[in-house]
C-alpha positions in Angstrom: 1.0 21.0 -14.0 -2.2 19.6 -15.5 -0.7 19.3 -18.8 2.7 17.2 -16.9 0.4 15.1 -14.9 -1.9 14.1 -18.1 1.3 13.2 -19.6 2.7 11.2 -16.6 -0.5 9.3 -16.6 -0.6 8.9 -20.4 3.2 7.4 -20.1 2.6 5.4 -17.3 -0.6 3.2 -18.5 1.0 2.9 -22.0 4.0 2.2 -20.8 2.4 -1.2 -18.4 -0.1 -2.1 -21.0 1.8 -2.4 -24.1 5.8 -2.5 -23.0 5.5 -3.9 -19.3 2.7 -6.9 -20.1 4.1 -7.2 -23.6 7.6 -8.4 -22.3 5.7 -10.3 -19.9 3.5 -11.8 -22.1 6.7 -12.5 -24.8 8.9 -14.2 -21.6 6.3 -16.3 -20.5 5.6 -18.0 -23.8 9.7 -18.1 -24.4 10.1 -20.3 -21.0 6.7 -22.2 -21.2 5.5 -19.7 -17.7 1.6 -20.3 -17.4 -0.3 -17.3 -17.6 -4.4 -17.1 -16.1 -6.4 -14.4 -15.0 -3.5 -13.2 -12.6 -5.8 -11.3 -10.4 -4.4 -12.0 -7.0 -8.4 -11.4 -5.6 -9.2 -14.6 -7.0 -7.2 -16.9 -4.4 -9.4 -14.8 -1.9 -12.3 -15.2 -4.1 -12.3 -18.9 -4.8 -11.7 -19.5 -1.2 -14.4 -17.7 0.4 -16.8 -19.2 -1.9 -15.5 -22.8 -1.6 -15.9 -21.9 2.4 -19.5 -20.6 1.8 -21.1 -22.7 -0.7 -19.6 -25.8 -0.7 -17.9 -25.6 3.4 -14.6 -26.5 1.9 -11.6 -25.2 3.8 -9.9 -22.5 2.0 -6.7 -23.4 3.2 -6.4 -26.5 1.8 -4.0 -28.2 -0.8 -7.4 -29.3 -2.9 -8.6 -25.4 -2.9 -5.3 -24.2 -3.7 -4.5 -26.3 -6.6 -8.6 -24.9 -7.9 -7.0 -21.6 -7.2 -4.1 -22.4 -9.3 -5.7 -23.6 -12.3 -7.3 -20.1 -12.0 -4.3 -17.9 -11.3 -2.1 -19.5 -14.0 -4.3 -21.4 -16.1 -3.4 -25.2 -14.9 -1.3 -26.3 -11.8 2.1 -25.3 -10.9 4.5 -28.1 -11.4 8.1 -28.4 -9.3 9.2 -30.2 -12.6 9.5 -27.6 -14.4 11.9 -25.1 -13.8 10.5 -22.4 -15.1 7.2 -22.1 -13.2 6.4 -19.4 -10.8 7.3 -20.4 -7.0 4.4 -18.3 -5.7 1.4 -21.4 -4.7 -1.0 -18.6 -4.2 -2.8 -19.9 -1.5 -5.4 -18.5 0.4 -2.9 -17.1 2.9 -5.7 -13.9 4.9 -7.4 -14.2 8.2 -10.7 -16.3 7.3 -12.5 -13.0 7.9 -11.9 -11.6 4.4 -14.5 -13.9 3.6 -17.1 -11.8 5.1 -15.9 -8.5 2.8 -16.0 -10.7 -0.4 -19.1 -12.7 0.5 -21.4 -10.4 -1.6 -19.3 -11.4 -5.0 -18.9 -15.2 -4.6 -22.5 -15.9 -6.7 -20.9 -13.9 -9.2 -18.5 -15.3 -12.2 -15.6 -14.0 -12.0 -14.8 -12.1 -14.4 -17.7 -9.5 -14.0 -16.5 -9.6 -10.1 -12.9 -8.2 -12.0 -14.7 -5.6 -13.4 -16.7 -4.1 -10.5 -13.5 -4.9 -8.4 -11.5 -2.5 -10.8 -14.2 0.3 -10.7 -14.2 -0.1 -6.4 -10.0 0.2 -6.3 -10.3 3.1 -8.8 -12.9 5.1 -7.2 -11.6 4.2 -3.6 -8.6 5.6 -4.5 -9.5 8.8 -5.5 -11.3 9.0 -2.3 -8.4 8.3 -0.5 -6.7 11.8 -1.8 -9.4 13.5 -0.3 -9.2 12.1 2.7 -5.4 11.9 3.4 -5.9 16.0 2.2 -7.6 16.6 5.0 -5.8 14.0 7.4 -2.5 16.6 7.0 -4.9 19.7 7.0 -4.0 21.2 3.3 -6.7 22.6 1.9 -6.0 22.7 -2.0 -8.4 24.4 -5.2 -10.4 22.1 -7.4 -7.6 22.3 -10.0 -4.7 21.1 -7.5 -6.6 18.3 -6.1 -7.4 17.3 -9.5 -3.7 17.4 -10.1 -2.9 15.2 -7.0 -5.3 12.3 -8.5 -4.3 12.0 -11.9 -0.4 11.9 -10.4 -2.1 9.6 -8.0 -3.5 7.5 -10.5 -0.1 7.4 -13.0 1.7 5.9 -10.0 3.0 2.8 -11.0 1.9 1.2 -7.1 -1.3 2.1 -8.2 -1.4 0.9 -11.8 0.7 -2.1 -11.2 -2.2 -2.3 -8.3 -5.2 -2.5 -10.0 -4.1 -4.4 -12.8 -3.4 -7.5 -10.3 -6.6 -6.3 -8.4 -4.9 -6.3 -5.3 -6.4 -5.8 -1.7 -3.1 -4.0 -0.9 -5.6 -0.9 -2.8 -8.3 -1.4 -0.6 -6.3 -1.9 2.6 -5.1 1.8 1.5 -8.3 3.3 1.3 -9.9 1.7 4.6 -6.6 3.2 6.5 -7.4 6.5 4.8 -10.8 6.4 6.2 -10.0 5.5 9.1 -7.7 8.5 9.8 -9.8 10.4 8.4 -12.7 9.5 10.6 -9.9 10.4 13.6 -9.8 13.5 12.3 -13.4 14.5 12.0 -14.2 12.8 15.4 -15.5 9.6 14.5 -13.5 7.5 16.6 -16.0 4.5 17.2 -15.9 4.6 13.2 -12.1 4.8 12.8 -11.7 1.9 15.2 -13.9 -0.5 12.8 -12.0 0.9 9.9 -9.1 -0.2 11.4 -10.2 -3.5 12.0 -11.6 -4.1 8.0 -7.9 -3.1 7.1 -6.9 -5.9 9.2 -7.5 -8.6 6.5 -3.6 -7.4 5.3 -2.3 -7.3 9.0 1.6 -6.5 8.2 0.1 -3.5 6.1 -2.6 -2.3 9.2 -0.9 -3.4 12.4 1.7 -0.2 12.2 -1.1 2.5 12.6 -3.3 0.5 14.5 -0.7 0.5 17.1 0.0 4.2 16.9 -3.8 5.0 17.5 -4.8 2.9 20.1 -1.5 4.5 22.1 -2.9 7.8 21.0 -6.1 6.6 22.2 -4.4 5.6 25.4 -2.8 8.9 25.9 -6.3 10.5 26.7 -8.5 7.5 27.7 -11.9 9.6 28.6 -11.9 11.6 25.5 -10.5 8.6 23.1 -11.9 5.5 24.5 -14.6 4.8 21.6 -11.5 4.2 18.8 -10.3 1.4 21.1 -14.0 0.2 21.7 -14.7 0.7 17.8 -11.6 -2.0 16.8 -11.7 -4.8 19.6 -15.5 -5.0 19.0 -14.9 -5.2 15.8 -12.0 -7.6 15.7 -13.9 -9.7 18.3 -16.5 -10.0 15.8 -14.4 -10.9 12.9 -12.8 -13.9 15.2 -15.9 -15.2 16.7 -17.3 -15.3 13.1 -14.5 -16.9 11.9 -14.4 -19.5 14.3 -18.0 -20.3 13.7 -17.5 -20.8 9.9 -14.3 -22.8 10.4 -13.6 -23.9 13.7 -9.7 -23.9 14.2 -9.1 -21.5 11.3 -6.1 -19.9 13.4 -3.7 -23.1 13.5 -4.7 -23.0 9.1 -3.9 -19.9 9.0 -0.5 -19.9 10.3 0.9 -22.7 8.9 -0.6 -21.0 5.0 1.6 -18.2 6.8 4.6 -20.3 7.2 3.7 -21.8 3.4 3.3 -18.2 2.0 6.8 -17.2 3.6 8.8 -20.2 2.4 7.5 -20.1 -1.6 8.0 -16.1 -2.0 10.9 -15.5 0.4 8.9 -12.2 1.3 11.5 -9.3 2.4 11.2 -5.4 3.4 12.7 -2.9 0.9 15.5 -2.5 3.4 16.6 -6.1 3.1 16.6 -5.8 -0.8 18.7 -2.7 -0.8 21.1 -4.2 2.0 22.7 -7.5 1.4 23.7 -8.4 4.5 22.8 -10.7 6.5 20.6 -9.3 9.5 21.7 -5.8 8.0 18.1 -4.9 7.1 16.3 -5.6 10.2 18.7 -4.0 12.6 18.3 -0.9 10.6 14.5 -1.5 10.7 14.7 -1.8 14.3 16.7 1.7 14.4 13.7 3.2 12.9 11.1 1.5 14.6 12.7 3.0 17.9 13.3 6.3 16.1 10.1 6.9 15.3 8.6 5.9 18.2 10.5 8.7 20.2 9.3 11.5 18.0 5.3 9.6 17.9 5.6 9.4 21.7 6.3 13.3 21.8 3.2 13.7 19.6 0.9 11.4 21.7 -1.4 14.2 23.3 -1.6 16.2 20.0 -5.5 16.6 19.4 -7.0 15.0 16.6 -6.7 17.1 13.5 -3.7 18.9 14.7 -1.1 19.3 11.8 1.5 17.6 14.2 -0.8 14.7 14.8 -1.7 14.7 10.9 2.8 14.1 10.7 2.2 11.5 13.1 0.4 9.6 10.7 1.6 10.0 7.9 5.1 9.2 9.6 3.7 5.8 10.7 2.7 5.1 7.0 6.0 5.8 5.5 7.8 3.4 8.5 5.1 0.9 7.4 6.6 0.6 3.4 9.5 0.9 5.0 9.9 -2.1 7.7 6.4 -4.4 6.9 8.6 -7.9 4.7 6.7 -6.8 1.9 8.4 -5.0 -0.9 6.3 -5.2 -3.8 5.6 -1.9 -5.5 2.0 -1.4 -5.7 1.9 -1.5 -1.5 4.2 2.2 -1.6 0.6 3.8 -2.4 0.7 4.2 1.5 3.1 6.6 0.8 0.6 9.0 0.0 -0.1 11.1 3.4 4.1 11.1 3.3 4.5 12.8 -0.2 1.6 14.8 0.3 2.6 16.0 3.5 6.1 16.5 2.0 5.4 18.8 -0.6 2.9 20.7 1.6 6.2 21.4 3.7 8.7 21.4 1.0 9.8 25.2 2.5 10.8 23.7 5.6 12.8 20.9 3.8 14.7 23.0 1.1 15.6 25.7 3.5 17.6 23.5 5.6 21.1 22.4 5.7 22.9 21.3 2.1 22.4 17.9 3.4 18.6 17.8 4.1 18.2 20.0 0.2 20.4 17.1 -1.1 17.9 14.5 0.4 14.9 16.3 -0.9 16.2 17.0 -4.2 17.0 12.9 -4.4 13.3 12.1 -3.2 11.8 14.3 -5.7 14.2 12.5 -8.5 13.5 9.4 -7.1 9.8 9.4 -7.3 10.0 11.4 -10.9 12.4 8.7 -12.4 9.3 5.7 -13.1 7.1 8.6 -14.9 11.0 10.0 -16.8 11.8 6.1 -17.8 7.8 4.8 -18.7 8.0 8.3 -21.0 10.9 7.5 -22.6 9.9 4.1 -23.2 6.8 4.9 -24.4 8.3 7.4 -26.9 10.8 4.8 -28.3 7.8 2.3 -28.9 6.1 4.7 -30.9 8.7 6.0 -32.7 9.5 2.7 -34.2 11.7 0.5 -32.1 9.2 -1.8 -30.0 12.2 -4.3 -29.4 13.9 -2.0 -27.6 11.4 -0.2 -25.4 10.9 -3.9 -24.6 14.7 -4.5 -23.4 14.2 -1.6 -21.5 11.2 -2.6 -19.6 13.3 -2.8 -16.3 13.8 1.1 -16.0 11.0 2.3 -14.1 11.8 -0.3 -11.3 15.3 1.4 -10.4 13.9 3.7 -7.8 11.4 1.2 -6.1 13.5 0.4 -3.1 15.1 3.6 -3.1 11.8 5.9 -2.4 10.7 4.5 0.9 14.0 5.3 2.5 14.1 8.5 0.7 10.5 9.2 1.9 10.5 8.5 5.7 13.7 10.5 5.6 12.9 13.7 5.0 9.3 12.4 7.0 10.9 11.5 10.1 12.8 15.1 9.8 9.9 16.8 9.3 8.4 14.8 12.5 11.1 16.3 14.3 10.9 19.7 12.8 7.8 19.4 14.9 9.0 18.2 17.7 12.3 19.4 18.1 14.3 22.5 18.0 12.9 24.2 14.8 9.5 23.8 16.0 8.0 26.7 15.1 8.9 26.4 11.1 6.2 25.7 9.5 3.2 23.2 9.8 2.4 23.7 13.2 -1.1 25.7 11.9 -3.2 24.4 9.2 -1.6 25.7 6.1 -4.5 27.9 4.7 -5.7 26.8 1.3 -3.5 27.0 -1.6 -4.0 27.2 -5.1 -0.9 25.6 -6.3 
């Protein structure tokens, strides 16, 4: 398994650096496309210093042509066909300038660099701590199994090559799980509120634990007190550095909407008008019956671990953002998954069948970036370059796939066959 997942990582960064970027490097000189830094911090970046140094509203036309000229290397022109639609304006809650305040008197690209090194080791954090959010206790060797597959994901390569706060949203809803886990619920509250600065990514298990939190006011109070202190902050500051930053904010919203078109996986995979969100909505409202059974569960609890990782696969799943790298908060689901795979694969043909396509599904980008590595080096560049598309097939796929056989597993739990498995802390496991 060591050797596979060295392999799966080998495949996967060769297979982004040298076939994915070299297509995109070859298209974008073949249609004139302007290429910059494409670091999607440094809209965030540029803004918060403009706010900070020079009190210039981030949200601004001026700021986001500067950003712009940054992104892509001059200003987008509606002229010409062939330029990107995405404006890349500053479109966060003003209160992201307060976690990037420390780099703004920094050039930028040493800010990249120390902003690739956070991501990375924030990530392998996160392992750790979503390991002992679902209670498995694993050996050295597994867990360094479980980072290096981790890390030869494509969400996170394609992440951390775009430097993208999707990353460190991840990590700050890790620890703040985590910190439910051990206790620390004043903690976990103001981890919530940090991972606020993406709130379509956050909003989804901050709801879950402040009804949690609810269910057993006395004993849970302080993860409520933790985020509305902390969010209440975050405002007030905000206001005070740019008074009437909220109406800005939503209409960079509306903006950001109208130039990408934004839509949930659901929507890609489903053409039909309306077709996505109704089936969102049937989720939303199934998964809230089995969380709402799993309310009072203690924290630390295997069933309460479910809980949350069952909230951050509906997250991928429903939130109108589809882009890859944000399916890293996947990670509690598949690791949760194949903690449990007995209960799954001894189940009806039916739920087998659905496991066996959600293993596939997640193996195919490391299966395609493999064979596409191998046909670069064996000669045929041209083609491993035609071919770039393959790893993508199964994006909109796994997040179905994945709160699946999640949301059965949540009602393993809760249901008839509760007993299975999962309902103890699994003891640890070398494999």
């Amino acid at each position: 398994m060591l050797v596979v997942a060295l392999l799966c990582a080998g495949s996967m960064w060769f297979y982004v650096d040298v076939v994915l970027i070299g297509y995109q490097v070859h298209d974008a000189a073949a249609h004139d496309r302007p290429r910059g830094n494409l670091s999607d911090l440094y809209p965030r970046w540029l803004g918060a210093k403009e706010l900070l140094l020079h009190h210039r509203n981030p949200y601004s036309e001026s700021v986001a042509l500067e950003i712009q000229q940054g992104y892509y290397g001059r200003a987008l022109d509606s002229a010409r066909p062939n330029d990107p639609k995405d404006e890349q304006g500053f479109a966060y809650p003003l209160y992201v300038v307060f976690l990037l305040a420390p780099l703004i008197g920094i050039p930028f690209h040493y800010v990249q660099m120390l902003f690739y090194l956070l991501l990375f080791g924030l990530t392998v954090v996160s392992v750790y701590l979503w390991l002992s959010v679902i209670g498995w206790r694993l050996s050295t060797l597994s867990k360094a199994i479980a980072i290096l597959l981790t890390v030869a994901s494509f969400p996170f390569v394609q992440g951390i090559k775009l430097q993208q706060l999707s990353l460190l949203v991840a990590a700050l809803l890790a620890a703040a799980a985590a910190c439910v886990v051990s206790g620390y619920l004043f903690l976990a509250g103001a981890f919530l509120a940090f991972a606020t600065i993406k709130p379509q990514l956050a909003w989804p298990l901050a709801a879950w634990l402040l009804v949690w939190a609810a269910s057993n006011w006395r004993e849970r109070k302080n993860l409520t007190f933790g985020f509305g202190i902390v969010v209440l902050l975050f405002l007030a500051g905000s206001e005070v550095l740019l008074p009437g930053w909220l109406s800005s904010f939503a209409d960079a919203l509306v903006r950001y909407h109208r130039y990408t078109r934004n839509q949930s996986v659901l929507d890609q995979l489903l053409p039909w008008a309306f077709a996505g969100t109704i089936i969102a909505a049937v989720a939303i409202v199934g998964c809230a019956s089995q969380l709402w059974q799993l309310r009072s569960e203690p924290a630390g609890s295997a069933k309460s671990g479910t809980a949350i990782a069952l909230v951050m696969a509906l997250t991928v799943l429903v939130v109108p953002m589809s882009a890859p790298y944000n399916q890293l908060l996947l990670l509690p689901a598949v690791l949760a998954l194949i903690r449990d795979r007995r209960f799954l694969v001894s189940g009806s043909p039916a739920r087998r069948l659905l496991c066996l396509a959600g293993f596939f599904a997640l193996a195919w980008p490391w299966i395609a970036s493999a064979t596409l590595s191998a046909i670069y080096l064996l000669g045929s560049p041209a083609l491993a370059l035609s071919g770039w598309k393959w790893p993508f097939f199964s994006t909109f796929i796994i997040p179905v796939l994945i709160f699946s056989l999640m949301f059965l597993r949540a009602q393993g739990q809760t249901g008839s066959f509760a007993p299975a498995l999962g309902d103890k802390r699994p003891a640890k496991n070398s494999t």
